[in-house]
C-alpha positions in Angstrom: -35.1 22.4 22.3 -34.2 25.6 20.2 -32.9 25.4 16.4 -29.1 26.6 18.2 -28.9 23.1 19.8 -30.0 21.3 16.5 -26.9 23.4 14.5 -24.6 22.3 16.8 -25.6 18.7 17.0 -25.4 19.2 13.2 -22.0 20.3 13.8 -20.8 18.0 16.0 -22.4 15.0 14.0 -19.9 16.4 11.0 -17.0 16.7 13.2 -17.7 13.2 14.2 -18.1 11.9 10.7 -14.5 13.8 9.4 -12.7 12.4 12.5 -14.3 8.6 11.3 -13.0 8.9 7.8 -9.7 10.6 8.7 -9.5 7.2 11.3 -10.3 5.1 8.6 -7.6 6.2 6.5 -4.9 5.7 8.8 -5.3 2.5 9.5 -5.8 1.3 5.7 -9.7 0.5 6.3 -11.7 1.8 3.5 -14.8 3.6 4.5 -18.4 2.0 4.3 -19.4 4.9 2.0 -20.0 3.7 -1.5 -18.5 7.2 -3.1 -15.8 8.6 -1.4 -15.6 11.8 -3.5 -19.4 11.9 -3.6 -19.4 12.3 -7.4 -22.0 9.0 -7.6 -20.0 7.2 -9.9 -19.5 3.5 -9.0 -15.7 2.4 -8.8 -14.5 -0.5 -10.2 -11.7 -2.1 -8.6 -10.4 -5.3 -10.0 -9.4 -8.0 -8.0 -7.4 -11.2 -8.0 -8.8 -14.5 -9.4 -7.4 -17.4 -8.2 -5.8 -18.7 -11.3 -4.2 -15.0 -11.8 -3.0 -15.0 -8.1 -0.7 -18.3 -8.5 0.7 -16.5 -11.7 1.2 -13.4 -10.8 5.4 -12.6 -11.0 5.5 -9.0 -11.3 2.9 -6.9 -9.7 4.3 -3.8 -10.9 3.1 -4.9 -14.4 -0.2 -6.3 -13.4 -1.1 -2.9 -11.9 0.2 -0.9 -15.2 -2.3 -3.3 -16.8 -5.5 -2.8 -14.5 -4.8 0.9 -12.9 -2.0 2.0 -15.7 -1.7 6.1 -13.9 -3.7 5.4 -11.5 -1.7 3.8 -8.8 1.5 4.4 -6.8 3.6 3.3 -4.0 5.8 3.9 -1.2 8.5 2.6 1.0 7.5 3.2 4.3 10.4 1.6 5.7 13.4 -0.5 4.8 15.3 -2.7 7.4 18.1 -5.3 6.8 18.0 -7.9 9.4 20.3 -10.8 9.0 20.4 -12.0 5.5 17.6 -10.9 4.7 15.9 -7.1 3.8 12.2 -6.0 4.8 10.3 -3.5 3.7 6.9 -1.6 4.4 5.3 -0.9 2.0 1.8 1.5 1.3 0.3 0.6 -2.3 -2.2 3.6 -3.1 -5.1 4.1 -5.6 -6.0 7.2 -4.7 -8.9 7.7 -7.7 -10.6 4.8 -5.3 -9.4 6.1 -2.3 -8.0 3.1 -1.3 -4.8 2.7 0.6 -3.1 -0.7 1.3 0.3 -1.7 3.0 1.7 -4.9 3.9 5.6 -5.9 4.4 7.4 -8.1 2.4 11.1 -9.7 2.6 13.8 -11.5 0.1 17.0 -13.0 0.7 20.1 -10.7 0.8 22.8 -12.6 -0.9 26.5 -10.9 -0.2 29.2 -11.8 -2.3 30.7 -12.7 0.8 30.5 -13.5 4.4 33.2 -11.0 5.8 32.4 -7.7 3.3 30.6 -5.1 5.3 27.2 -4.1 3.4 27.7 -1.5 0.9 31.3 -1.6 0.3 31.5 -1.0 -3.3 28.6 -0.6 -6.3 28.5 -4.8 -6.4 27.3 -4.9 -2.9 24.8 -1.9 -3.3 23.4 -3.7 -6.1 23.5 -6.6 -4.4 21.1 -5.0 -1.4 19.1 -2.9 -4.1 18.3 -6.2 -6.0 17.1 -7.6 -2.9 15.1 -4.6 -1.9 13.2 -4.3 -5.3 12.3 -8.2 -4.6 11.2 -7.1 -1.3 8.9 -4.1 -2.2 7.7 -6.7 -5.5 6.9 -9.4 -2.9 4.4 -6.6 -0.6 3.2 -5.0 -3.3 2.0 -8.9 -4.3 0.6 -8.7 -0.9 -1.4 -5.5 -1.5 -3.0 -6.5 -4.4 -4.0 -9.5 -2.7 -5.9 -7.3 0.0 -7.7 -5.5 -2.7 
C-alpha cells in the first residue's frame, strides 16, 4: 500500500469523525470524548440530587446559581392547543458543550370562554404568563437530563 492511500484513509477517518460529532449534536447526545474543546480540562457539570429535584421551583434561578453566564436557552417552538400552551424548548451550556431540549406545557387560563386569544394586553398576559410556566416547566426537565 503507498503512503497516498494512508493520507486519505487519514482523511476520510477525520471526515468520518466531524460528521459523528456534528450527528451528535443534533440530536442532543453528548459525545463520548471527555474534552470537547480538547483543552484537557475536566468539566464539571452539576447535577440534580434528589432532595434538590422535589424542591426545585424556579430553574431559571437554580441555573444562575450553578452556571451563573454560562447557560442559555431557547424557544424552539410555541403552540397553543386547547387550554393549554407547549413549548420546545433547547437549554444550552455551551462552555460544556452540552445541549438539552425537552417540551413542557401549563394551563392557559382565559378570562373567559368566548374572548378570542389575544384580544387586549389582559389576554396577552394571560398567554405570556402561561408560556413563561411552560418554558420554566422544560427547562425543569432539561436540568433533569443533565
Amino acid at each position: 500500500m503507498s503512503s497516498n492511500s494512508g493520507n486519505t484513509f487519514s482523511e476520510l477517518l477525520d471526515a468520518n469523525r466531524e460528521q459523528l460529532e456534528s450527528l451528535y449534536a443534533s440530536v442532543n447526545i453528548e459525545s463520548p470524548r471527555a474534552d470537547p474543546h480538547g483543552k484537557g480540562a475536566e468539566v464539571k457539570v452539576v447535577r440534580l440530587t434528589e432532595e434538590t429535584r422535589d424542591h426545585l421551583d424556579d430553574p431559571i434561578q437554580w441555573l444562575e446559581q450553578h452556571y451563573g453566564e454560562k447557560w442559555r436557552h431557547e424557544i424552539r417552538d410555541r403552540r397553543v392547543e386547547g387550554d393549554e400552551i407547549l413549548v420546545l424548548v433547547r437549554l444550552e451550556l455551551p462552555a460544556f458543550g452540552i445541549r438539552k431540549s425537552q417540551f413542557g406545557r401549563a394551563p392557559l387560563m382565559r378570562r373567559s370562554n368566548n374572548m378570542p386569544a389575544l384580544a387586549d394586553d389582559g389576554e396577552m398576559s394571560v398567554e405570556r404568563e402561561a408560556c413563561e410556566a411552560a418554558v420554566r416547566d422544560a427547562l425543569t426537565r432539561c436540568i433533569e437530563l443533565l
